[in-house]
C-alpha positions as CSV (number, residue, x, y, z in Angstrom):
1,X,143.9,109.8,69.1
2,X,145.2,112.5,66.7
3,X,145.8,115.7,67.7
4,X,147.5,119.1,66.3
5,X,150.2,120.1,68.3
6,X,152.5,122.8,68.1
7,X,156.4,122.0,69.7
8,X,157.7,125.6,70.0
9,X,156.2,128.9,69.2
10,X,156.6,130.1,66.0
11,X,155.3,132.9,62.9
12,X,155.3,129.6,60.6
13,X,152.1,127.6,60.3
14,X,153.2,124.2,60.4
15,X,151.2,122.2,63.1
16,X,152.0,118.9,63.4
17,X,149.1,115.8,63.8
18,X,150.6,113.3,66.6
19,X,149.3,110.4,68.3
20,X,148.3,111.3,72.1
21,X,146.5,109.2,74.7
22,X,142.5,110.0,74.6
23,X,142.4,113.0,78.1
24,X,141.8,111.4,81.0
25,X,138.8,113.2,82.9
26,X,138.4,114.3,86.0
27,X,135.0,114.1,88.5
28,X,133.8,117.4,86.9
29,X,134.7,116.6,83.0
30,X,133.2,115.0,80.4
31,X,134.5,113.6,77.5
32,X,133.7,115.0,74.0
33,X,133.8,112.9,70.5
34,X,134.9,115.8,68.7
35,X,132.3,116.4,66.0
36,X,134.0,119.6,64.1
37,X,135.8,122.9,65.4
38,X,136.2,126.5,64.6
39,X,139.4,128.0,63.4
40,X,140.0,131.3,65.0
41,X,142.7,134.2,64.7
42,X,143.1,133.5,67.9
43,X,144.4,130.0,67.4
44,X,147.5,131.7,65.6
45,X,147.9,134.3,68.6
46,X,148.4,130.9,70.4
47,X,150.8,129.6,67.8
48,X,152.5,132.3,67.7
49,X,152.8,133.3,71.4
50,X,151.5,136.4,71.0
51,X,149.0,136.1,73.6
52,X,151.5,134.1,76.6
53,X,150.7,137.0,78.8
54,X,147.6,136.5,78.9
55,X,147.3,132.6,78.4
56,X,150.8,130.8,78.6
57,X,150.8,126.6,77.7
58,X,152.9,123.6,78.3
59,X,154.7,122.4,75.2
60,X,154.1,120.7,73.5
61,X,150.3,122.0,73.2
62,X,147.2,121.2,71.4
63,X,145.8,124.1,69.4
64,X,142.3,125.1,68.9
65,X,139.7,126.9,71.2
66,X,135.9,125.9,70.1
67,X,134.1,122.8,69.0
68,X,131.1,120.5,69.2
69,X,130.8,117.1,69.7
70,X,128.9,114.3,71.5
71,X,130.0,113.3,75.3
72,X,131.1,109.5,75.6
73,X,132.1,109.9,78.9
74,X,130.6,111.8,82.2
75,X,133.0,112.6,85.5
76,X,131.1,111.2,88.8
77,X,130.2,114.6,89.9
78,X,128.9,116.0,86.6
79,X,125.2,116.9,87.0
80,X,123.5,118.5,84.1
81,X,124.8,116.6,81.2
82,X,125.1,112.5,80.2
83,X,126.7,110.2,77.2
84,X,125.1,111.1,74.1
85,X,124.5,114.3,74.9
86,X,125.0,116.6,71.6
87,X,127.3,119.8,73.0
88,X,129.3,122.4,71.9
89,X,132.2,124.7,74.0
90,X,133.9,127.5,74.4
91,X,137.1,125.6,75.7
92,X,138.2,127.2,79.3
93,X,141.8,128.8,78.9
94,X,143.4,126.9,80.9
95,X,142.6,123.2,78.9
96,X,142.3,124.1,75.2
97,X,142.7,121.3,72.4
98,X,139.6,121.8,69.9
99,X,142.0,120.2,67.7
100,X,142.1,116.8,68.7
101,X,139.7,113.8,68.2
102,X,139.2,113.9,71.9
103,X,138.7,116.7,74.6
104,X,138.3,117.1,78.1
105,X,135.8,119.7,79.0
106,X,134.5,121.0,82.5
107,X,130.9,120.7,82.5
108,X,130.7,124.9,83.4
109,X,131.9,125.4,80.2
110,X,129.6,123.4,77.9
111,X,126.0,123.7,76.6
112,X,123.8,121.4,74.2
113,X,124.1,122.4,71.2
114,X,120.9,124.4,69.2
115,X,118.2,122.3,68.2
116,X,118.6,124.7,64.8
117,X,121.8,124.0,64.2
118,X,124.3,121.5,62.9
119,X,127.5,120.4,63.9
120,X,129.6,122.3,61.9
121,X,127.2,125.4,62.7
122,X,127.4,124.7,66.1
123,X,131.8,124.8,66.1
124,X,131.3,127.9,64.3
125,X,129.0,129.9,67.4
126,X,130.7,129.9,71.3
127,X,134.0,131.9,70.6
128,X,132.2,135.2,68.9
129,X,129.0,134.2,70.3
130,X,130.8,134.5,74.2
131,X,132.4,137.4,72.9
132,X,129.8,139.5,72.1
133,X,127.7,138.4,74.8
134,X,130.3,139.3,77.5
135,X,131.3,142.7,75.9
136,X,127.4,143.9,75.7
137,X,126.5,142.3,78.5
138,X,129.8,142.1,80.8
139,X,131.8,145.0,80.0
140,X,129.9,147.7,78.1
141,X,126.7,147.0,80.5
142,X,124.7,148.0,77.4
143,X,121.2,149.2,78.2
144,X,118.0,149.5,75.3
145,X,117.7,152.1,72.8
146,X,121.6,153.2,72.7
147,X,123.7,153.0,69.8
148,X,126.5,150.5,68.7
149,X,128.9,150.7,65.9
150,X,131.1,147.8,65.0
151,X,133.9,148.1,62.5
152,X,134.2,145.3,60.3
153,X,131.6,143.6,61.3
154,X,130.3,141.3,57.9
155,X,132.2,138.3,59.4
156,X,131.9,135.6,61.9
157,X,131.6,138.3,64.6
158,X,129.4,140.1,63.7
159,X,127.0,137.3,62.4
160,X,126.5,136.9,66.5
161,X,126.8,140.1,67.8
162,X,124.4,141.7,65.8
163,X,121.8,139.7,66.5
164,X,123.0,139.2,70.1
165,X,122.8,143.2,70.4
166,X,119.2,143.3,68.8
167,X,118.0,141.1,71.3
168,X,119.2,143.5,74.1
169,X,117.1,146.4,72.3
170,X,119.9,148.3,70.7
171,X,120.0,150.3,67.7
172,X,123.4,148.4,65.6
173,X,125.4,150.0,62.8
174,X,128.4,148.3,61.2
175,X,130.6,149.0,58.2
176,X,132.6,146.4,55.9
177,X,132.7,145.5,52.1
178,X,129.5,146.0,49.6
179,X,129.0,142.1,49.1
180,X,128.2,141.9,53.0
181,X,125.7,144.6,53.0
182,X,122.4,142.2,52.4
183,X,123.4,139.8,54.4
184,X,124.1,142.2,57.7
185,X,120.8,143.7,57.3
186,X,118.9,140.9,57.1
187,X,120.1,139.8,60.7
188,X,119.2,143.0,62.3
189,X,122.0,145.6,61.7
190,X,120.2,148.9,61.0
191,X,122.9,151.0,59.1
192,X,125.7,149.6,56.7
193,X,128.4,151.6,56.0
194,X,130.5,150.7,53.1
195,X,133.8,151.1,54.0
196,X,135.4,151.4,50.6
197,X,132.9,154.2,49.8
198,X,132.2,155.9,52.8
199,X,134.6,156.6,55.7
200,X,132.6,156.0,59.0
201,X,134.0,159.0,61.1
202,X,133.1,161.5,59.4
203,X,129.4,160.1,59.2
204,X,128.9,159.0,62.6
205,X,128.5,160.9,66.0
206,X,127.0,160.3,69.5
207,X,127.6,156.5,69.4
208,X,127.0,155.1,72.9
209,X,129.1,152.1,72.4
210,X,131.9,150.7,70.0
211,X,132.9,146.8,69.7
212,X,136.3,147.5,68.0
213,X,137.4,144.1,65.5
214,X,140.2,146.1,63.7
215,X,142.8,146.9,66.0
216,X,145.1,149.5,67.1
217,X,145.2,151.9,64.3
218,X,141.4,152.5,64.0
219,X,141.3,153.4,68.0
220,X,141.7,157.1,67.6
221,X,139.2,156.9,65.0
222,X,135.8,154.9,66.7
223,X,137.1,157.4,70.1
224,X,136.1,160.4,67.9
225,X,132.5,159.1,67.3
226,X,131.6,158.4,71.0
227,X,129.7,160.7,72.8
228,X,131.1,161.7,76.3
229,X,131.0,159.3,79.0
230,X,130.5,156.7,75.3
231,X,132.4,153.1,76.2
232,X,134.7,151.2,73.8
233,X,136.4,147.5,74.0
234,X,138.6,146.3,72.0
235,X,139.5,142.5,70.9
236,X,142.3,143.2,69.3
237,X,143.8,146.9,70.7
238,X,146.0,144.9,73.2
239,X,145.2,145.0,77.1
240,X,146.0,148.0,79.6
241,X,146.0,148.2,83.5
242,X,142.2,147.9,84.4
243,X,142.1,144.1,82.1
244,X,145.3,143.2,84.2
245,X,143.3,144.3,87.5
246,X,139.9,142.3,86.4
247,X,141.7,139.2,85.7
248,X,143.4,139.4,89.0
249,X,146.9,139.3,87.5
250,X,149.9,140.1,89.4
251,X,151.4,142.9,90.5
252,X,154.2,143.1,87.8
253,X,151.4,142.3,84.8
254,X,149.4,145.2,86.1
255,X,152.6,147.1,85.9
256,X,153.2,145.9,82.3
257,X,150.0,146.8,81.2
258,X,149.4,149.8,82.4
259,X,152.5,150.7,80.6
260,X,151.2,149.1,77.1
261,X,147.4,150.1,77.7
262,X,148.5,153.9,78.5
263,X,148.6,155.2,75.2
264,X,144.7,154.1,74.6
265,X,143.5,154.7,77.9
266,X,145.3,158.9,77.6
267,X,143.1,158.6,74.1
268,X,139.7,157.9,75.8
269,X,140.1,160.1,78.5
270,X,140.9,163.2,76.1
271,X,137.1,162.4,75.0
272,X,135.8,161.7,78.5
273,X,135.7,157.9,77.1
274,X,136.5,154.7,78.9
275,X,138.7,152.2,77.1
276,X,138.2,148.3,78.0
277,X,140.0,145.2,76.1
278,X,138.2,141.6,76.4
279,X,139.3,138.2,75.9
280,X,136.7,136.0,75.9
281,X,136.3,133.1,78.8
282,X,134.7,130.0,79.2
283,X,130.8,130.3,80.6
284,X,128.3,127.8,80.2
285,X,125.3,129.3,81.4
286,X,126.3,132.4,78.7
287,X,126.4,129.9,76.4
288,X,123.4,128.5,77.4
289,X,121.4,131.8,77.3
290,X,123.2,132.0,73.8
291,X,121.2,128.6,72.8
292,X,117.8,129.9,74.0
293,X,118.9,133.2,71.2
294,X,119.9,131.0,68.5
295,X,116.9,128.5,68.8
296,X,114.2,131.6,68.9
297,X,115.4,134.0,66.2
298,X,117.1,130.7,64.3
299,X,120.1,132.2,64.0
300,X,122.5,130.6,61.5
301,X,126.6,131.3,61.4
302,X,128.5,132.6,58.8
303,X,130.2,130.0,57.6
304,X,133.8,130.7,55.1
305,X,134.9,127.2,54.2
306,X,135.1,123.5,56.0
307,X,138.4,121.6,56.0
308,X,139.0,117.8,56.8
309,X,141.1,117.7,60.2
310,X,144.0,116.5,57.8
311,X,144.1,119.7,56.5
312,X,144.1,122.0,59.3
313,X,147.3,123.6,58.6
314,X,145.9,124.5,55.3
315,X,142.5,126.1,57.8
316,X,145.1,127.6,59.8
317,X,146.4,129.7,56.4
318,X,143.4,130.3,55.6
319,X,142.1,132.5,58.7
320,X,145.9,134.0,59.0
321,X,145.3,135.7,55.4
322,X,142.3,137.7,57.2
323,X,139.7,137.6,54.1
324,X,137.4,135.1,55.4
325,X,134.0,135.6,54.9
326,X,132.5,134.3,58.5
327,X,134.2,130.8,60.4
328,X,136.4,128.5,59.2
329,X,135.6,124.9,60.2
330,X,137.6,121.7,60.7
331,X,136.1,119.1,60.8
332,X,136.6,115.1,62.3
């Protein structure tokens, strides 16, 4: 089978498309027909080795964290799921390889896909649907009629965690550019801020929660809207010393980031704030409750573009320029 495979780390794109041997499974796997799969910034963190603290591969490694497909094979202890089966996956951090014609996939991580959607819709859903499901659900512990601002959120993020957050009974503001404002309301958000016109802090106050999509240097910023005792994670701030201690790292990674997270965490505590970065893991009975979401309130993706799998270098580009409008999709 084909696969895109990086040799060595490295700031260039350049992914190469080899010949491997289709995965062999094991008693709890099935494997996938790969029918398409998103393209995610986090696919060039994992080119790049910017995330090897957190997720470190053998090289040479096949790229690519999400996709959908139809099982051809089942393991001999795999229970809820047989040949034919239409799925879609979060992949689990340990075995990525969306990439690839093929791909081994422990039956916790999978889900059928929605009834509502297609395949490429389906590739496009578990990695921001998971995400915003365990950062309402998981880490923020959301409750009903609080409030949530996310930053930025016209894209493929927030096309799930808007409605995701609805669902759970809260009252959602987001900000971004003017030509995503019709779209964001129409799945639920109930304030749009445009950024280019309006500058969010010095509208907002008393925000319960904040899902922050932009990074470091908007921290201070979505801190000074929260009320006291107000929670905000990050997916892109970095990690600090309580992500090291829920992911049971060792000793010397608490160390290390404690050190990096110390600057944020001193931030939120000057507001009586808690700080908490995510990255998002493999769960198939998230995913699952994700399906029962999509299929009821016939949620559809935001979709950017679709590439051919011979032209995923040219996808790769494409999400590393950060102006896509929702997912990037390659598909086999």
């Amino acid at each position: 089978m084909r696969a895109a495979q990086i040799q060595k780390y490295s700031k260039k794109i350049q992914v190469e498309l080899n010949d491997v041997n289709i995965p062999q499974i094991n008693s709890h796997e099935v494997l996938v027909k790969v029918k398409a799969a998103g393209v995610n910034p986090l696919d060039i963190l994992n080119l790049n080795g910017s995330v090897r603290m957190i997720a470190d591969y053998k090289l040479p490694l096949t790229l690519g964290n999400e996709l959908s497909g139809i099982i051809e094979a089942v393991g001999d202890d795999v229970l809820n799921f047989k040949v034919g089966d239409p799925v879609y996956t979060r992949l689990p951090l340990n075995k990525i390889g969306a990439f690839a014609e093929y791909a081994a996939v422990n039956e916790d991580a999978l889900s059928i896909i929605p009834e509502n959607l297609s395949f490429i819709e389906a590739a496009a859903v578990p990695l921001t649907a998971l995400t915003a499901y365990q950062a309402l659900h998981d880490v923020l512990h959301a409750q009903p009629n609080r409030k949530l601002f996310i930053p930025g959120g016209t894209g493929g993020f927030g096309a799930m965690a808007i409605p995701i957050a609805k669902s759970m009974g809260l009252h959602v503001i987001t900000s971004g550019s003017e030509r995503g404002r019709s779209r964001t309301l129409s799945i639920g958000a109930d304030q749009f801020i445009n950024y280019k016109a309006e500058n969010y802090a010095n509208i907002l106050s008393d925000i319960d929660y904040v899902i922050d999509t932009l990074g470091a240097k908007e921290i201070k910023a979505e801190l000074g809207i929260l009320k006291p005792q107000g929670k905000l994670v990050s997916l892109k701030a970095g990690p600090n010393y309580r992500f090291a201690v829920d992911n049971h790292f060792p000793l010397w990674k608490k160390a290390l980031f404690g050190l990096v997270g110390a600057r944020l965490d001193s931030l939120a505590r000057k507001n009586q704030n808690e700080y908490r970065f995510l990255f998002v893991q493999a769960n198939g009975s998230q995913l699952q409750e994700i399906t029962k979401l999509v299929e009821k309130e016939n949620i559809k993706p935001s979709i950017d573009s679709t590439y051919t799998f011979g032209d995923i270098n040219k996808a790769l580009i494409k999400v590393s320029m950060g102006h896509s409008q929702g997912k990037v999709i390659v598909t086999f």
